[in-house]
Each structure stands twice: as C-alpha cells, then as structure tokens.
LUMGU-33225 format. One record per atom (N, C-alpha, C): residue number from 1; residue in one letter; atom name; x negated, y negated, z negated. Coordinates in nm, 2 decimals, decimal comma, always signed. Layout:
REM LUMGU-33225
seq | type | atom | xx | yy | zz
NUM | A | CA | X | Y | Z $
...
REM end
This chain:
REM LUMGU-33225
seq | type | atom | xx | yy | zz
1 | X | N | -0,09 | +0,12 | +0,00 $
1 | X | CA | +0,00 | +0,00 | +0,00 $
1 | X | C | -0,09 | -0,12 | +0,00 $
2 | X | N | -0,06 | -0,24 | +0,08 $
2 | X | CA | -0,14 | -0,31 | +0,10 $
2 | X | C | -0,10 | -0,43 | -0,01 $
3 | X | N | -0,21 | -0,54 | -0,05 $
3 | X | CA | -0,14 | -0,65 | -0,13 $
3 | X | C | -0,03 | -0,74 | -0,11 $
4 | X | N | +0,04 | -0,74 | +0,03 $
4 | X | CA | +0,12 | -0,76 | +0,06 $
4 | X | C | +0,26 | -0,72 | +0,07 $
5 | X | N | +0,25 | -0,60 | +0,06 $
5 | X | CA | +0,36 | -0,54 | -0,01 $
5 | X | C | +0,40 | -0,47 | -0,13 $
6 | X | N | +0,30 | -0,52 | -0,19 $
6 | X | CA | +0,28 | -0,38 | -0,36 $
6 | X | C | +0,38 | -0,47 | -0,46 $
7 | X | N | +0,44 | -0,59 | -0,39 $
7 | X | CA | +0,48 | -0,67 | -0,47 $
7 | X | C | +0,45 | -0,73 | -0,59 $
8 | X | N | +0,49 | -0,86 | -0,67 $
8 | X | CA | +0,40 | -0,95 | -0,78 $
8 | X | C | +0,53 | -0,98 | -0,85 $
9 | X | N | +0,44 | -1,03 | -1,00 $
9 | X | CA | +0,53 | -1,06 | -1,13 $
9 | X | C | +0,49 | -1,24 | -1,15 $
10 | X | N | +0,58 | -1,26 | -1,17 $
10 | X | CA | +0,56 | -1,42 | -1,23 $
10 | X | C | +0,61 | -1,40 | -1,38 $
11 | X | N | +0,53 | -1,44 | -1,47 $
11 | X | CA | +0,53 | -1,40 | -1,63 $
11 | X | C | +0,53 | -1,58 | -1,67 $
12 | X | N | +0,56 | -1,55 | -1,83 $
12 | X | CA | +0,51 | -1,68 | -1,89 $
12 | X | C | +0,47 | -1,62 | -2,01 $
13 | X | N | +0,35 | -1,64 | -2,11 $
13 | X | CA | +0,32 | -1,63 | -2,19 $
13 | X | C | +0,32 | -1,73 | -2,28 $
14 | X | N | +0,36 | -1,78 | -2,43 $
14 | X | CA | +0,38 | -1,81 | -2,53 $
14 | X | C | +0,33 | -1,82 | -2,65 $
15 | X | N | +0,26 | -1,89 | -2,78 $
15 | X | CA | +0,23 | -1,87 | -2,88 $
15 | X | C | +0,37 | -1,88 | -2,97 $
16 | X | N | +0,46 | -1,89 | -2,95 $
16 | X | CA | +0,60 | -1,94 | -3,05 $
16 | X | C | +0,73 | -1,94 | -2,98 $
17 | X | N | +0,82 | -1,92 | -3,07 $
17 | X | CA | +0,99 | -1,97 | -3,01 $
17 | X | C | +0,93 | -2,13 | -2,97 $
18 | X | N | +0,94 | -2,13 | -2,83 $
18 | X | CA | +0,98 | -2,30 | -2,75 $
18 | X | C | +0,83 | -2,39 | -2,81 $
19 | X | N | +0,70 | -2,27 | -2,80 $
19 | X | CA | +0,57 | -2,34 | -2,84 $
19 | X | C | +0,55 | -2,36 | -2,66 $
20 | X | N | +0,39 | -2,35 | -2,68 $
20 | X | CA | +0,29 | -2,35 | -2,59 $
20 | X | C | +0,32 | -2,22 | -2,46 $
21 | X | N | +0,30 | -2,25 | -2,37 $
21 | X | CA | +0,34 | -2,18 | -2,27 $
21 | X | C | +0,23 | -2,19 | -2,15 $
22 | X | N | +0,22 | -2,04 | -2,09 $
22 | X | CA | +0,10 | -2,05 | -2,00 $
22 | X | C | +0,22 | -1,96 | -1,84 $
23 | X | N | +0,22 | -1,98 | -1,72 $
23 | X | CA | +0,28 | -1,96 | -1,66 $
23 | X | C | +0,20 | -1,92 | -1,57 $
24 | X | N | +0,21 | -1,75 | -1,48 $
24 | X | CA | +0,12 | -1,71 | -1,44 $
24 | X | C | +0,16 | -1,60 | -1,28 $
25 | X | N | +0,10 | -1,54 | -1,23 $
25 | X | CA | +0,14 | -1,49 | -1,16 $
25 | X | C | +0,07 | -1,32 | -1,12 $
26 | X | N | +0,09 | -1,23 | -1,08 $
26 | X | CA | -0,04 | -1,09 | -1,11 $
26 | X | C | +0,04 | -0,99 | -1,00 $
27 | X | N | +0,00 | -0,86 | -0,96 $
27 | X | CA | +0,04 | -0,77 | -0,90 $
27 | X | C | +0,09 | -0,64 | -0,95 $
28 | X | N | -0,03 | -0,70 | -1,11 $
28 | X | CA | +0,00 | -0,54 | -1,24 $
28 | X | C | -0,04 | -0,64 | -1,37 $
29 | X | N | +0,11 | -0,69 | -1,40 $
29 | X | CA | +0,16 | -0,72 | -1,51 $
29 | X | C | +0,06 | -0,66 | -1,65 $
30 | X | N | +0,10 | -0,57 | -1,67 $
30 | X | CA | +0,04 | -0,42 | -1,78 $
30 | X | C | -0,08 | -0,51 | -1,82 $
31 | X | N | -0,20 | -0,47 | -1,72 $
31 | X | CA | -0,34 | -0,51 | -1,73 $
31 | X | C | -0,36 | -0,65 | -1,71 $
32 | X | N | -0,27 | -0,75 | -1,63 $
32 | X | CA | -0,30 | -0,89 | -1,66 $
32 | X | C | -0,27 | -0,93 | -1,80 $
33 | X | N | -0,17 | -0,88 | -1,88 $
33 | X | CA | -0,12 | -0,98 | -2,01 $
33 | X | C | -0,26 | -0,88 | -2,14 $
34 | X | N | -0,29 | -0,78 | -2,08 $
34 | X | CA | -0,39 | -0,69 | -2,16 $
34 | X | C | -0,49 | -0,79 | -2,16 $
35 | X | N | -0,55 | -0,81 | -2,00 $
35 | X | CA | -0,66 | -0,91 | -2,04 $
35 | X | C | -0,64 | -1,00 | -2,06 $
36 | X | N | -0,56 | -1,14 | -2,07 $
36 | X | CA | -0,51 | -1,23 | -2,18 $
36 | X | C | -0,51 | -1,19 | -2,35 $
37 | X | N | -0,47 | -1,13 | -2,38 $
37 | X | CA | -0,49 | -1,11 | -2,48 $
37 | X | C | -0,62 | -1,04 | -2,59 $
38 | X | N | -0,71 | -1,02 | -2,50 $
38 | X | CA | -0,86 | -0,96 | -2,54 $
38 | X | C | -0,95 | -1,09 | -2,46 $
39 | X | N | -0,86 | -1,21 | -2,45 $
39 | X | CA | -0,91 | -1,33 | -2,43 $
39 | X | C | -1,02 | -1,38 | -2,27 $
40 | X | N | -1,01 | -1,23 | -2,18 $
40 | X | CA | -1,03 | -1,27 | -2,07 $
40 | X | C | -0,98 | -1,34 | -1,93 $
41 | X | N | -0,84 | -1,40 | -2,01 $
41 | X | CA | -0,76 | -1,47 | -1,88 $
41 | X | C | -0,81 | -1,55 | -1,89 $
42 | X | N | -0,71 | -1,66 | -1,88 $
42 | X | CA | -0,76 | -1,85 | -1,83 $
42 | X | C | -0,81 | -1,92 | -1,97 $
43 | X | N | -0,90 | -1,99 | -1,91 $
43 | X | CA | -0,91 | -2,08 | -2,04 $
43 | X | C | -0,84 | -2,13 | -2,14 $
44 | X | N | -0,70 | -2,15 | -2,03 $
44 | X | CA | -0,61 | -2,23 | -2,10 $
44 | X | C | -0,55 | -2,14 | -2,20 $
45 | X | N | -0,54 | -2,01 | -2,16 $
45 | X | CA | -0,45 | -1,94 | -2,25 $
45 | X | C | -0,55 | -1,89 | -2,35 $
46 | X | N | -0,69 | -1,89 | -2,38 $
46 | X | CA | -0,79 | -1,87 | -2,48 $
46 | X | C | -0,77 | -2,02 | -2,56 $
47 | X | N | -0,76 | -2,12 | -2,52 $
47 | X | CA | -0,77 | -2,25 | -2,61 $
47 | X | C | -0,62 | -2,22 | -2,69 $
48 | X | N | -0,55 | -2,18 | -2,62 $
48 | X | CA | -0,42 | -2,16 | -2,74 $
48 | X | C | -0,36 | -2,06 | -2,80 $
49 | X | N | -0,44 | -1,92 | -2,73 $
49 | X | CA | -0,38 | -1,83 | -2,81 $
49 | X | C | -0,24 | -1,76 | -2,79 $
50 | X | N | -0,22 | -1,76 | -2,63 $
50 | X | CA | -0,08 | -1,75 | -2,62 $
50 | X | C | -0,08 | -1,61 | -2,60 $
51 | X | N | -0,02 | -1,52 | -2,71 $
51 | X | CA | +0,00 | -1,40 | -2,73 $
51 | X | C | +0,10 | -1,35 | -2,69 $
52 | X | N | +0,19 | -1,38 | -2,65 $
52 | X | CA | +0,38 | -1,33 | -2,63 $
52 | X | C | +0,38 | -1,33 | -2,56 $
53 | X | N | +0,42 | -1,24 | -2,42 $
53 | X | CA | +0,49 | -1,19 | -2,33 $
53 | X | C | +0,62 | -1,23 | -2,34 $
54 | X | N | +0,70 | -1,36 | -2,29 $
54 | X | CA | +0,83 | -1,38 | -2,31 $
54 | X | C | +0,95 | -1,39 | -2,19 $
55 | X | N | +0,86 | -1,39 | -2,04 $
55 | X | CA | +0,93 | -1,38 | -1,94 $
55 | X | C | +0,84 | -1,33 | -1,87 $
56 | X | N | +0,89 | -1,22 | -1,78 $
56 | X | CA | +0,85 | -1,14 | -1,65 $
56 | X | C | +0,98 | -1,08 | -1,51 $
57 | X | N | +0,92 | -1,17 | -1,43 $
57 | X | CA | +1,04 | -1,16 | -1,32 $
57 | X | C | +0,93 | -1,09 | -1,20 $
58 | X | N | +0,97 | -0,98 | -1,12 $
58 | X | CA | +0,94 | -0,92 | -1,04 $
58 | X | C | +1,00 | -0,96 | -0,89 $
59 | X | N | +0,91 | -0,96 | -0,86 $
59 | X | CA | +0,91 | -1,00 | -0,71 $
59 | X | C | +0,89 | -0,88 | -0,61 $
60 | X | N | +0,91 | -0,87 | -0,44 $
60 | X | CA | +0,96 | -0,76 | -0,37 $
60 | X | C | +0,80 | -0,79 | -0,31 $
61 | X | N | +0,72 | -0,90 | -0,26 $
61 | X | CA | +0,63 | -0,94 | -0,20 $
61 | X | C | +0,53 | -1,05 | -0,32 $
62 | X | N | +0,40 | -0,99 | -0,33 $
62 | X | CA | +0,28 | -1,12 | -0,41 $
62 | X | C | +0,32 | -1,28 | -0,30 $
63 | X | N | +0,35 | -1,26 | -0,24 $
63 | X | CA | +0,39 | -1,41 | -0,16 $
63 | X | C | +0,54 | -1,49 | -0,20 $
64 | X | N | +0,61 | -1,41 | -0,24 $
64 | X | CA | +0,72 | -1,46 | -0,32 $
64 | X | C | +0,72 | -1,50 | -0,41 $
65 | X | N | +0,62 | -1,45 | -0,52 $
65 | X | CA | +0,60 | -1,43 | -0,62 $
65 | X | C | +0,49 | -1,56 | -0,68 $
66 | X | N | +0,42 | -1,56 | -0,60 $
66 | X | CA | +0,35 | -1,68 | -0,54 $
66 | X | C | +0,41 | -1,81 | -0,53 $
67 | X | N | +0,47 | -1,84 | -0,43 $
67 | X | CA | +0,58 | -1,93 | -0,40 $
67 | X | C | +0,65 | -1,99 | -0,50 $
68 | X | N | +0,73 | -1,83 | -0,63 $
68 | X | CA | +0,81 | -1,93 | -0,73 $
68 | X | C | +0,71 | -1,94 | -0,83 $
69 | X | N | +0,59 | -1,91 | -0,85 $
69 | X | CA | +0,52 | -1,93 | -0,95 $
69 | X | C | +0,50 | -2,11 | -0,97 $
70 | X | N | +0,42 | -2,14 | -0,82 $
70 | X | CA | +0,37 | -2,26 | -0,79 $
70 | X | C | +0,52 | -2,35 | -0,84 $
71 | X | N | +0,61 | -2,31 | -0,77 $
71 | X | CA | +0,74 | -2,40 | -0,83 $
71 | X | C | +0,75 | -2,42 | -0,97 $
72 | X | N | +0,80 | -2,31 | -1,00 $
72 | X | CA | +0,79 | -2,28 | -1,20 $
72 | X | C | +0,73 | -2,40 | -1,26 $
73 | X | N | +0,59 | -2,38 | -1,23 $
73 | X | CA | +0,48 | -2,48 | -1,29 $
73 | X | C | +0,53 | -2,61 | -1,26 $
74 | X | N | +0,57 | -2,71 | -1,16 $
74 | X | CA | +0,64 | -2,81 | -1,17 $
74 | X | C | +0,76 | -2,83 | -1,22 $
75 | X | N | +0,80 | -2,75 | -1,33 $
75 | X | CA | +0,94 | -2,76 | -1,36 $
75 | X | C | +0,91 | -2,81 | -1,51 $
76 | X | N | +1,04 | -2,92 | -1,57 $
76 | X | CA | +1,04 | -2,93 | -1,69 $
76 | X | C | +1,00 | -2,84 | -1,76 $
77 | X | N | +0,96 | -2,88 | -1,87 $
77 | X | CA | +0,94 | -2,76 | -1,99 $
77 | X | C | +1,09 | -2,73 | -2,05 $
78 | X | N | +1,19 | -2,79 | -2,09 $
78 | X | CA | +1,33 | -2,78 | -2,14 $
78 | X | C | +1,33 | -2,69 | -2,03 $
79 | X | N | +1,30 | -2,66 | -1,87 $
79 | X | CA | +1,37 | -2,58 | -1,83 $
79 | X | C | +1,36 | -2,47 | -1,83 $
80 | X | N | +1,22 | -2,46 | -1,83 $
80 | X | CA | +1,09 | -2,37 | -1,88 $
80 | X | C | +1,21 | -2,26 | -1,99 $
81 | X | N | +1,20 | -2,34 | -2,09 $
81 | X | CA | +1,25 | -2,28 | -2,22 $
81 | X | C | +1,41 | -2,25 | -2,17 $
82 | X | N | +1,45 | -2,30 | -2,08 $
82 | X | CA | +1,59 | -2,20 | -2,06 $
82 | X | C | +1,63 | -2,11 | -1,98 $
83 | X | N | +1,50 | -2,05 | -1,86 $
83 | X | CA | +1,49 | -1,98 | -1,81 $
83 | X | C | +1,45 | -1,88 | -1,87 $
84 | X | N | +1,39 | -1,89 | -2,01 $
84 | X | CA | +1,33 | -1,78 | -2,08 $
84 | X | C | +1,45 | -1,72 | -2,18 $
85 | X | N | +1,52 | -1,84 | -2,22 $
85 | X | CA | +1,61 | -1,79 | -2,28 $
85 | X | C | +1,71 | -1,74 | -2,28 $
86 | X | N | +1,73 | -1,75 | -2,11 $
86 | X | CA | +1,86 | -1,69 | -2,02 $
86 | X | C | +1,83 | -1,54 | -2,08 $
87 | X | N | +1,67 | -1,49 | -2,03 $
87 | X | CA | +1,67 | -1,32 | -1,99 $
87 | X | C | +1,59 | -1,32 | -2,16 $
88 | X | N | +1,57 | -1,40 | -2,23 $
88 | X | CA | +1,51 | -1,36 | -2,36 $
88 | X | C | +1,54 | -1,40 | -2,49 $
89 | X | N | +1,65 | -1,44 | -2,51 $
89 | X | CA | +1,68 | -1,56 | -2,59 $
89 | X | C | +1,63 | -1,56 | -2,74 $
90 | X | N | +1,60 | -1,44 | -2,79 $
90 | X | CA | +1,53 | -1,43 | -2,90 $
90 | X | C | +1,35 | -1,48 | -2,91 $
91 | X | N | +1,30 | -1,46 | -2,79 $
91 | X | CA | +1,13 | -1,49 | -2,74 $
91 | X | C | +1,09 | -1,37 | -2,79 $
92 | X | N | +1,14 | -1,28 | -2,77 $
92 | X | CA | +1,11 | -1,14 | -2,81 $
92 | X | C | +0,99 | -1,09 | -2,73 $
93 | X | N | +0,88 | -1,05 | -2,75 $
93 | X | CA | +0,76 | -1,05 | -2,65 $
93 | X | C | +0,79 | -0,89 | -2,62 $
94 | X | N | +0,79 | -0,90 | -2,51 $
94 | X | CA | +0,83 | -0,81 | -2,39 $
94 | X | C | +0,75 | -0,67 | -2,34 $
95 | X | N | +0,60 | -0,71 | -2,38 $
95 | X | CA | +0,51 | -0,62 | -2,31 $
95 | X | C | +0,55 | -0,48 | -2,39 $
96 | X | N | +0,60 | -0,46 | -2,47 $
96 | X | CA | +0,62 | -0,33 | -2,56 $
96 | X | C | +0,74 | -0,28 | -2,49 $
97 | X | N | +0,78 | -0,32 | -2,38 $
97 | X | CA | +0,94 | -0,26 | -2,28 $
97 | X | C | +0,85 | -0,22 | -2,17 $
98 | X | N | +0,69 | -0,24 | -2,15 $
98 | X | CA | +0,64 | -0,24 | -2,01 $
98 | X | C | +0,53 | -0,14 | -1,98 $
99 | X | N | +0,53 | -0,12 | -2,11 $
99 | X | CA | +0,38 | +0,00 | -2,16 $
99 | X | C | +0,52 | +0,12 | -2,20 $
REM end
C-alpha cells in the first residue's frame, strides 16, 4: 500500500480539560502519540507536556488528512475545544481505545 492510500489521522493532543493543545497529523496514530509522549515529537508538545490523546479523526487518504489538519490549525481555539467535545466531551484520552 502506497502513502497515498494507507490513509492519515488528524489528532489533537492536550495537557488538560480545555488546556494547551498540539494539533497534528500521522499515517499510524499508535506510534505517533507513543513518540510524543517519550518526548520525541515536536518541540512544542515537549515545552508543554501534552500528554492526552483527546481527538483522532481518520481519514480515507494522508492528503485529506493533510488538508483538514492545515485547516484545524487556523481555527479558533473555542472551536478547537468544541470539536473535541462533540466526539469527547469528557477529554477522556483516547489512546487506551487504540492499543
């Protein structure tokens, strides 16, 4: 399967209910939020510590996935936090539904 079709996840990772938020994009979810959290992701998410898995939306194509990520990132944060709360409303970190 090629990277074009293996399809991609648009995630957001969190330190808190309605904290700090890192918004992200991968092909294998599992081992991207793994290395985030053993502190080899982005800088940004090492300077804060964003531990919680609080949204992950699957995509059919990494180019879709792509596309709404770059969007996402220009979106209010209030919206931020209501798209998470649509599919999470608790901020219940998620990765223990994915392993």
């Amino acid at each position: 399967m090629d990277r074009e079709t293996q399809g991609g996840w648009v995630y957001i990772m969190s330190d808190r209910h309605r904290g700090t938020m890192y918004v992200g994009v991968t092909a294998d979810l599992a081992a991207r939020v793994t290395h985030h959290r053993q502190g080899t992701g982005s800088d940004f998410y090492a300077r804060y510590g964003l531990k919680q898995l609080v949204l992950a939306e699957r995509f059919d194509t990494i180019e879709n996935a792509i596309t709404f990520e770059k969007r996402l990132k220009r979106w209010r944060r209030e919206w931020k936090f209501e798209l998470v709360e649509e599919a999470n409303p608790n901020w219940d970190d998620l990765l223990k539904h994915l392993i």
